[in-house]
ZAMARLUM-17418 format. One line per field, with one value per residue (C-alpha): residue number from 1; residue in three letters; y, z, x. Coordinates in steps of 0.25 Angstrom, whole numbers, plus 5000, padded with zeros to 4 digits. Layout:
BEGIN
n	NUM, ...
res	ALA, ...
Y	Y, ...
Z	Z, ...
X	X, ...
END
This chain:
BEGIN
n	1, 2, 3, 4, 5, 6, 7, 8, 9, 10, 11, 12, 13, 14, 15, 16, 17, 18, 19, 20, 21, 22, 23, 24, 25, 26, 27, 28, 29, 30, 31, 32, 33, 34, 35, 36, 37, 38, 39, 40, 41, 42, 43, 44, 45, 46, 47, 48, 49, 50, 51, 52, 53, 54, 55, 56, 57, 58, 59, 60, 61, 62, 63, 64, 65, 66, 67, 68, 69, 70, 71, 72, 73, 74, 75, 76, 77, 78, 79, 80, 81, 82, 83, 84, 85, 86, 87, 88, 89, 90, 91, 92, 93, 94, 95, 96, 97, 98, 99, 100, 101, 102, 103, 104, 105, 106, 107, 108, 109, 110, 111, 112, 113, 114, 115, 116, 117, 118, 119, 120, 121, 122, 123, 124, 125, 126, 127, 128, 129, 130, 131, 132, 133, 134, 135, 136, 137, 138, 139, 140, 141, 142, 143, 144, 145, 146, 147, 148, 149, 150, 151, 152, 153, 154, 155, 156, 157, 158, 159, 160, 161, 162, 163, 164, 165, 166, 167, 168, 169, 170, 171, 172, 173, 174, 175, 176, 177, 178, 179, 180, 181, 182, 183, 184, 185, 186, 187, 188, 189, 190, 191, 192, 193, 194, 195, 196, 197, 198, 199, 200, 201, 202, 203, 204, 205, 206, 207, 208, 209, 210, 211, 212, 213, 214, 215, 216, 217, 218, 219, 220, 221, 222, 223, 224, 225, 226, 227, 228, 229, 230, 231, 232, 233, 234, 235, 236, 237, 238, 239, 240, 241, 242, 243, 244, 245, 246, 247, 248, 249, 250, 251, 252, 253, 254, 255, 256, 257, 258, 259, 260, 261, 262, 263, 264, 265, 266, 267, 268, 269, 270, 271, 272, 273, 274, 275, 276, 277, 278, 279, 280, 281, 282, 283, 284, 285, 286, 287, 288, 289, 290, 291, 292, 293, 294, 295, 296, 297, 298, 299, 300, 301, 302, 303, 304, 305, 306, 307, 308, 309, 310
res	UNK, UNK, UNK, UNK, UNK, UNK, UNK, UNK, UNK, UNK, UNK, UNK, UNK, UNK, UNK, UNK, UNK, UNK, UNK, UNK, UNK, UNK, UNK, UNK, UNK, UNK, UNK, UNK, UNK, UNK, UNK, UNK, UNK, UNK, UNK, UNK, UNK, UNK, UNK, UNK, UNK, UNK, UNK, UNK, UNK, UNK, UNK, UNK, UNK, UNK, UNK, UNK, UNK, UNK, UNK, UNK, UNK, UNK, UNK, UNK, UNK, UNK, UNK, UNK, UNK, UNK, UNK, UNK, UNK, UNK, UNK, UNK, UNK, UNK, UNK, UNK, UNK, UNK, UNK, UNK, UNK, UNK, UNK, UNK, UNK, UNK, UNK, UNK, UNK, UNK, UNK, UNK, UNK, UNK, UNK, UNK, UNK, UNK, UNK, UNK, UNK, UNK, UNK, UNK, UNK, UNK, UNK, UNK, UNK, UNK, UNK, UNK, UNK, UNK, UNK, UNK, UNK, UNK, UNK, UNK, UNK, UNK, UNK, UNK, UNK, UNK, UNK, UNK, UNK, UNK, UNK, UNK, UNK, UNK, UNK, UNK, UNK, UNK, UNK, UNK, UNK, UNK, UNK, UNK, UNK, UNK, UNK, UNK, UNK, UNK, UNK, UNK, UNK, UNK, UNK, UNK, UNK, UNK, UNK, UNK, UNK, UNK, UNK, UNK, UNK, UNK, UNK, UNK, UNK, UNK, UNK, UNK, UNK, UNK, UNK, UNK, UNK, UNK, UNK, UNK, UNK, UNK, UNK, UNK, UNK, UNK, UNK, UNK, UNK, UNK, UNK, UNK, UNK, UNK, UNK, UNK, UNK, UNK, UNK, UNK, UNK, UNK, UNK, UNK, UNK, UNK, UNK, UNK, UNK, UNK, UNK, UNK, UNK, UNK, UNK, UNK, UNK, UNK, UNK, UNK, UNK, UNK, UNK, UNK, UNK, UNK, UNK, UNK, UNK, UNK, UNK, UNK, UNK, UNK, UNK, UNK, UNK, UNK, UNK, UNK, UNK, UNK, UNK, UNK, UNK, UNK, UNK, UNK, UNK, UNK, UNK, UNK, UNK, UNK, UNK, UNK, UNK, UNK, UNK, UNK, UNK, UNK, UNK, UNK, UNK, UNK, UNK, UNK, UNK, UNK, UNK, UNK, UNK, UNK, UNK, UNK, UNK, UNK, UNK, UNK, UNK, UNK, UNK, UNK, UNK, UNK, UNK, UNK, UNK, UNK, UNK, UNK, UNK, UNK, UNK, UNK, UNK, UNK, UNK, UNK, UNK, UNK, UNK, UNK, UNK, UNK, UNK, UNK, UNK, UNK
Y	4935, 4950, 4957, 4967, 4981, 4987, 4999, 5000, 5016, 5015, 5002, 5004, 5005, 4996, 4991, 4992, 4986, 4974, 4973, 4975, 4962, 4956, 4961, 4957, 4942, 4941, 4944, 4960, 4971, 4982, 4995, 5002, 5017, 5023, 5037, 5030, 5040, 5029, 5017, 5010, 5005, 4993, 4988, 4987, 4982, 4968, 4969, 4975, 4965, 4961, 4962, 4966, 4977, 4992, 5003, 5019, 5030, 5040, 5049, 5045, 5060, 5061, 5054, 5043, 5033, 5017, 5007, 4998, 4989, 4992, 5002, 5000, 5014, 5014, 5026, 5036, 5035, 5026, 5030, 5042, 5046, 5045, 5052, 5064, 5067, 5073, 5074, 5082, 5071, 5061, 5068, 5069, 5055, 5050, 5061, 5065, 5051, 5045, 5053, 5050, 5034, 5035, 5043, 5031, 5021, 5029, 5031, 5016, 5009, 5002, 4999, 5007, 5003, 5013, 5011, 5018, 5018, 5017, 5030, 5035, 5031, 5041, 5039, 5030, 5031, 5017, 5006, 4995, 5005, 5001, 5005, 5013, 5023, 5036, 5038, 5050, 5056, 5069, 5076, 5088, 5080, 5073, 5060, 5068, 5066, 5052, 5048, 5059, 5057, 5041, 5045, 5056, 5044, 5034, 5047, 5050, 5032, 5032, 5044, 5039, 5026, 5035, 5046, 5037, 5025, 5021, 5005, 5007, 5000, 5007, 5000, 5007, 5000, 4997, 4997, 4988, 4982, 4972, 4971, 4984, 4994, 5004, 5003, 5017, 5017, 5025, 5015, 5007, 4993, 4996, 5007, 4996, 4986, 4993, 4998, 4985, 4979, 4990, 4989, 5002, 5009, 5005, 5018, 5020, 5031, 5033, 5022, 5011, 5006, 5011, 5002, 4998, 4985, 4979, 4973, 4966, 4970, 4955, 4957, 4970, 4968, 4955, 4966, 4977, 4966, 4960, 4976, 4978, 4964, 4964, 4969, 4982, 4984, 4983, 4996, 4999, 5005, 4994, 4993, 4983, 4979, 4971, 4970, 4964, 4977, 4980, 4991, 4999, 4992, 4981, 4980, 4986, 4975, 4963, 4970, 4971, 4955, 4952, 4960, 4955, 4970, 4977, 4990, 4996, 5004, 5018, 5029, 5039, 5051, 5046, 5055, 5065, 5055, 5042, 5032, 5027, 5013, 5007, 4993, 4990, 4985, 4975, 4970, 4974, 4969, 4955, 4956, 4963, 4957, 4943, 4950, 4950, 4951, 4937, 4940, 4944, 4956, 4946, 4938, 4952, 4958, 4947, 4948, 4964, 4964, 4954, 4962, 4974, 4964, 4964
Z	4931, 4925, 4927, 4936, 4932, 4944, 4947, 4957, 4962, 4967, 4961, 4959, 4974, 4985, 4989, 4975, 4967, 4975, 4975, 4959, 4961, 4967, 4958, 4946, 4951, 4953, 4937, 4938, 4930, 4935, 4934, 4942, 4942, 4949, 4949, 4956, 4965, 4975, 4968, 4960, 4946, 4951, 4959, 4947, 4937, 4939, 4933, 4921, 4912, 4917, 4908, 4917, 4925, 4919, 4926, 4925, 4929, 4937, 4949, 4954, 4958, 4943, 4937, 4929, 4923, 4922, 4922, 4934, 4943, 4956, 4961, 4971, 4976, 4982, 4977, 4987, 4992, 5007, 5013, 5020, 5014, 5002, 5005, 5013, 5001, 4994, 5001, 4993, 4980, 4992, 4996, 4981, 4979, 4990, 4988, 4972, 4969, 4979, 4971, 4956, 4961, 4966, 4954, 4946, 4953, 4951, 4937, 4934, 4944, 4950, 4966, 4972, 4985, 4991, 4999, 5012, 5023, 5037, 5038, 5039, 5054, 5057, 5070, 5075, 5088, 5087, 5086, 5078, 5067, 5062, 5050, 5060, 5066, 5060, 5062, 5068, 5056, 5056, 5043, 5041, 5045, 5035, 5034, 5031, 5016, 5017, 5029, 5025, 5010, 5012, 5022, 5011, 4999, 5009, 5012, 4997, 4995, 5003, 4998, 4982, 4990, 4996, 4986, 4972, 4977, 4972, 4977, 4986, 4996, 5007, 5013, 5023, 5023, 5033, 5033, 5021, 5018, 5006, 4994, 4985, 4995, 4993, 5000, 5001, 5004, 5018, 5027, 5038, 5032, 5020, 5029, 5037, 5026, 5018, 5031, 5035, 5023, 5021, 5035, 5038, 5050, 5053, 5055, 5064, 5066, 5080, 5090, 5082, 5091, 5081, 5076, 5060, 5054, 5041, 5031, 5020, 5007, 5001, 5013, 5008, 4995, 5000, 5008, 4998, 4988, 4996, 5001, 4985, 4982, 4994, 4995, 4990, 5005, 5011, 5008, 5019, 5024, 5029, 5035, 5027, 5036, 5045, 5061, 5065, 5071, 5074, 5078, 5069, 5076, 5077, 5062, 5062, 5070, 5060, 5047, 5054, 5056, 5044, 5037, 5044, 5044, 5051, 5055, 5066, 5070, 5071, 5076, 5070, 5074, 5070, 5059, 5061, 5061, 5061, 5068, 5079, 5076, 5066, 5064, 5058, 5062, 5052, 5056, 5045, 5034, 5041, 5041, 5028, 5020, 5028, 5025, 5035, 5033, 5031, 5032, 5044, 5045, 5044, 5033, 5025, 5028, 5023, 5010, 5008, 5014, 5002, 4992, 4996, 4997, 4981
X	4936, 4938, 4953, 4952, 4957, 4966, 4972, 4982, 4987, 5000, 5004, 5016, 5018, 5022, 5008, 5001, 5012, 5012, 4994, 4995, 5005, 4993, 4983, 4990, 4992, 4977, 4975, 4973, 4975, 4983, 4984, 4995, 4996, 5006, 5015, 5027, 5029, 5031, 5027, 5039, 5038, 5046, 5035, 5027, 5037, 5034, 5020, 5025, 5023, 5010, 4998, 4989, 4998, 4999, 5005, 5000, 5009, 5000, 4998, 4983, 4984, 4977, 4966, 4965, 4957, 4957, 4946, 4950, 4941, 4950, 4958, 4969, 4972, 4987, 4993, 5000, 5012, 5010, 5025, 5026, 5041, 5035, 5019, 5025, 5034, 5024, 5012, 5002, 5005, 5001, 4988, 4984, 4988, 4978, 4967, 4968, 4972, 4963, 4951, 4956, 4956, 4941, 4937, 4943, 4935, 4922, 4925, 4927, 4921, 4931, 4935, 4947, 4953, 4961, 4974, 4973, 4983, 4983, 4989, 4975, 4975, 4985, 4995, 4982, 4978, 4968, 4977, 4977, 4970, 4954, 4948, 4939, 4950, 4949, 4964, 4975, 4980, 4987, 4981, 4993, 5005, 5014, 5008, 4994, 4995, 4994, 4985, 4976, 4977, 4974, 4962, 4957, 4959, 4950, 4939, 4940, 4938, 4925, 4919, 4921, 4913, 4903, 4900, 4903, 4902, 4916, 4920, 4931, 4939, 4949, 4961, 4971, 4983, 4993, 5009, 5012, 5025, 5032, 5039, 5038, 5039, 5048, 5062, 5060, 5045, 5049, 5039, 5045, 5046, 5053, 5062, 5067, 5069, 5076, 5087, 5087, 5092, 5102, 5106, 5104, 5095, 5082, 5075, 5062, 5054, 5049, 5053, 5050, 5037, 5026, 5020, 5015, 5008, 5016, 5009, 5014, 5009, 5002, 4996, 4991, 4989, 4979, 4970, 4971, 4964, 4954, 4948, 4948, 4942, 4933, 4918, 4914, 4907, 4920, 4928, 4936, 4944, 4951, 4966, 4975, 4985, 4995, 4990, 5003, 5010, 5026, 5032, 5042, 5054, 5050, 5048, 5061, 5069, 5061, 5066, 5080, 5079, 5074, 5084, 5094, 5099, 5109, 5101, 5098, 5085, 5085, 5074, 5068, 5057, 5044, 5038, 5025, 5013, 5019, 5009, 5013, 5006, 4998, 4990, 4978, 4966, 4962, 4949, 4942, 4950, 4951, 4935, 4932, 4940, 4948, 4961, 4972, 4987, 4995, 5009, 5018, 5027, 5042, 5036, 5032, 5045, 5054, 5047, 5049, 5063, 5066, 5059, 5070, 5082, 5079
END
């Protein structure tokens, strides 16, 4: 069977360098570009040596070109600390990025599966969220210039699909978790993590009843693969993500026992937008394409509180 030819925006990142992990054990070849502005070369250092890895330094914000057969879309930064820092770079990253990937994939014919986000659904008022719901997304607040720049990158997916007939795929991905991730990512699981191992405060925004879905990144990976893999008559989008739902404490009081930590929880206001509960409604990629998620929120959290015990 023919290598394929992949590239992966944002490789370097926390959920790309753990799929090119993937992609390269199945006998791929893999291009990486990334401009580390929050992907770590560390998370790529490991596949180095490999014959079949290369890795670009470059902002998607300009063009480029590559012969690939698949494109796995991931660039932009995902945490809020670090997407309200510079908020224009992230509208240009999703829209003029967005835009230069999809010219791309016309040019050389290849598929491109963009990473959405379930912050397209806004503070949602439909609970669990389906890919149906149209969401409650306030577009001049802080958060804007990413829920409105991941929904501009989907409108901008479908209408390459519509008008050029680009083969494209659309997944919206829930709250991930798992080695890689930054210690200072800014997002609740490594937050708690990390001030746990330290001993120090565990700090929750809000009361600490809002509610999240964690899943684990293998689990990710597995249904990130199967959309790209999967028929061309299924293109999304489609929620990836864990149905099993906790509130903020109560992930807080697992990590403290995990840890075994000393901390104590401490509240916080809730920032502008924050949603007050999110799950997914998974329906349709059970369905579509017989994913669902395998592993359990202890078991995953063992294996990332080890990865920052190194």
């Amino acid at each position: 069977m023919k290598r394929k030819r992949i590239l992966v925006t944002g490789g370097a990142g926390f959920i790309g360098s753990n799929l090119i992990e993937r992609l390269l054990k199945e006998g791929n070849e893999v291009i990486c570009v990334d401009n580390f502005y929050t992907g770590k070369k560390e998370n790529i250092v490991p596949f180095d040596c490999h014959p079949f890895f290369t890795c670009i330094d470059h902002n998607i914000i300009e063009p480029f070109y590559l012969e690939v057969d698949e494109i796995y879309h991931l660039a932009c930064p995902a945490s809020p600390t670090h997407y309200q820092k510079d908020p224009i770079n992230t509208l240009k990253t999703n829209v003029i990025g967005t835009i230069n990937m999809l010219e791309l994939a016309k040019k050389v014919n290849s598929k491109l599966l963009l990473a959405s986000t379930s912050e397209v659904y806004g503070d949602p008022e439909i609970h669990p969220q389906p890919e149906s719901y149209r969401g409650n997304v306030n577009p001049i607040g802080p958060r804007a210039c990413y829920d409105e720049g991941k929904r501009a990158a989907e409108a901008l997916v479908f209408d390459y699909h519509r008008q050029y007939h680009v083969n494209v795929r659309v997944i919206r991905i829930f709250n991930t978790y798992g080695p890689k991730m930054n210690r200072d990512d800014g997002r609740v699981v490594s937050n708690f993590i990390v001030q746990a191992l330290q001993n120090k405060e565990l700090t929750i925004y809000g009361d600490g009843f809002q509610t999240r879905s964690f899943c684990y990144i293998d689990d990710l990976v597995e249904g990130m693969m199967r959309m790209m893999n999967g028929s061309d008559d299924f293109i999304g989008p489609v929620n990836i993500g864990n149905q099993s739902e906790f509130t903020i404490k109560e992930l807080a009081e697992i990590v403290i026992e995990l840890t075994a930590s000393q901390s104590k929880i401490v509240y916080l206001p809730l920032p502008i937008d924050d949603p007050v509960k999110r799950n997914p409604d998974i329906s349709l990629a059970k369905s579509k394409l017989a994913w669902e998620p395998k592993i359990p929120l202890v078991e995953g959290l063992k294996q990332t509180i080890a990865y920052y015990k190194i």
